[in-house]
C-alpha positions as a printed Julia matrix, in Angstrom:
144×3 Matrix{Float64}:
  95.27  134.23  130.59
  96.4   134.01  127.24
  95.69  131.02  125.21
  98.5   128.13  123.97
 100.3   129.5   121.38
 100.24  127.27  118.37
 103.48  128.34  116.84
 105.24  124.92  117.8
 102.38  123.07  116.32
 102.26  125.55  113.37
 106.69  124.7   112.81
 105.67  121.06  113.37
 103.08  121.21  110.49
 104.92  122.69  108.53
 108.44  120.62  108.92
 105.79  117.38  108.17
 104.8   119.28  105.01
 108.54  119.96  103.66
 109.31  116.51  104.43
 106.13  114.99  102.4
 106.83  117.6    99.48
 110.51  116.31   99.55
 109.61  112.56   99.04
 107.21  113.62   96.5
 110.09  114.96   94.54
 112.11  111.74   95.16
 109.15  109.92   93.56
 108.93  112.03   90.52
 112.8   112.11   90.15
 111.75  107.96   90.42
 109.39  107.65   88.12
 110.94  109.99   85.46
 113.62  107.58   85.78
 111.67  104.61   85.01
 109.88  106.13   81.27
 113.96  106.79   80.67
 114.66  103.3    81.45
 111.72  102.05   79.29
 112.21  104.73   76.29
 115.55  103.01   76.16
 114.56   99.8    76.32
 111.47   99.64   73.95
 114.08  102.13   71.86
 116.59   98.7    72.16
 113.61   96.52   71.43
 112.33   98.56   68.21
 115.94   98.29   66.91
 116.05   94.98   67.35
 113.06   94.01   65.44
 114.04   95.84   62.39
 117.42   94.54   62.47
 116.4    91.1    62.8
 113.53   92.13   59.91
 116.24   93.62   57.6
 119.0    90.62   58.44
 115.8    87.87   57.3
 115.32   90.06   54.08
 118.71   89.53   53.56
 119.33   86.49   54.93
 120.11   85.21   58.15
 121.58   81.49   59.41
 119.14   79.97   62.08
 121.45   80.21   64.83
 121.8    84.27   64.46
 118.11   84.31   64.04
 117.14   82.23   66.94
 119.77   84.35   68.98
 117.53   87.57   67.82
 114.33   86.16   68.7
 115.63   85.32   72.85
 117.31   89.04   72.45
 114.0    90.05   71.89
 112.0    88.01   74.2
 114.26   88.83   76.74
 114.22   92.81   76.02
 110.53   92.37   76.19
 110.18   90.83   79.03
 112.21   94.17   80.59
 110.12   96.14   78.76
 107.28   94.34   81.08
 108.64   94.9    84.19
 109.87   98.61   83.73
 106.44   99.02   82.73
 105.26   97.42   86.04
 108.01   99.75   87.78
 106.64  102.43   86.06
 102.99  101.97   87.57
 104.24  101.38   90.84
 106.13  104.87   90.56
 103.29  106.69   89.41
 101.13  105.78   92.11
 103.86  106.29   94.41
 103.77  110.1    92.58
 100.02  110.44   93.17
  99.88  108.94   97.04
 102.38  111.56   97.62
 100.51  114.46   95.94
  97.41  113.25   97.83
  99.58  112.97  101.05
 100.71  116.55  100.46
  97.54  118.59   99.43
  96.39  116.77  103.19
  99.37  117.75  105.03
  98.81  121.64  103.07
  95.21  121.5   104.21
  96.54  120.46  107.91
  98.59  123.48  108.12
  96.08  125.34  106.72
  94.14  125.1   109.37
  96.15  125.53  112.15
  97.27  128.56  110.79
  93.32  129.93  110.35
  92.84  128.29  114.33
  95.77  130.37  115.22
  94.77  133.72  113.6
  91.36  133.39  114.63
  92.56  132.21  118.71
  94.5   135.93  117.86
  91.73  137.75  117.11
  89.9   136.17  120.13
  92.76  137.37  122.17
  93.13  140.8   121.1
  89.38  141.53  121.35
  89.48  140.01  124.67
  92.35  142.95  125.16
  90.56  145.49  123.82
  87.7   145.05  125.85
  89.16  144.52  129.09
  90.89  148.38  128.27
  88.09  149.89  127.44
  86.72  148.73  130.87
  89.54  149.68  132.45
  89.65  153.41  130.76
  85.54  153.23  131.39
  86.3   152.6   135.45
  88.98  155.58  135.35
  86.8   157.86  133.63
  84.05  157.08  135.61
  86.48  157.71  139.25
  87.31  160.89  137.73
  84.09  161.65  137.18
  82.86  161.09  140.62
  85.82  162.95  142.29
  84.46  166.44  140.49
């Protein structure tokens, strides 16, 4: 009898696989989001700093100046939590490589079970024939 063919396991490996490599897409589309987010920011926050530097060289009034410094406590304070965010998305990035390369090695060896359950098979086959073409020779054999 021929063995359980794994091909349904084999499509059901593989559809798990496509659907971890498409999250780990989503998370690097994430996370490359996030450094844009905080380029901008600290970009927002840099340009803040030396304006307020330049406007004090210059000369500022103390309600201007005190407006600049919660501008700037306030951008850092995103800066913070995009930086947070950004963690949170790279770790999300490498759970999902990790979850991949397992879900690849999965496959994997299904696919090596199923070649080698194959093999199995067809030397199973090709023994049982050359028993069968030993029995014929050997009836032809005793009928001369």
């Amino acid at each position: 009898m021929k063995p359980f063919t794994l091909d349904a396991v084999l499509q059901h490996r593989k559809s798990l696989e496509d659907q971890v490599a498409y999250q780990l897409v989503k998370a690097r589309e994430e996370a490359r989001d996030a450094q844009r987010q905080l380029n901008e920011e600290k970009e927002i926050l840099t340009f803040l700093v030396e304006t307020m530097a330049r406007e004090q060289t210059l000369g500022i009034e103390v309600v201007k100046l005190a407006q600049f410094e919660q501008r700037i406590i306030l951008i850092g304070k995103q800066v913070q939590a995009l930086q947070a965010l950004l963690q949170k998305k790279q770790e999300a990035v490498n759970r999902a490589q990790k979850y991949l390369i397992a879900k690849s090695k999965d496959r994997k060896i299904m696919e090596t079970l199923q070649q080698k359950q194959d093999e199995a098979w067809q030397q199973y086959l090709n023994k049982k024939e050359t028993a069968t073409l030993d029995e014929i020779a050997v009836i032809f054999h005793n009928r001369e």
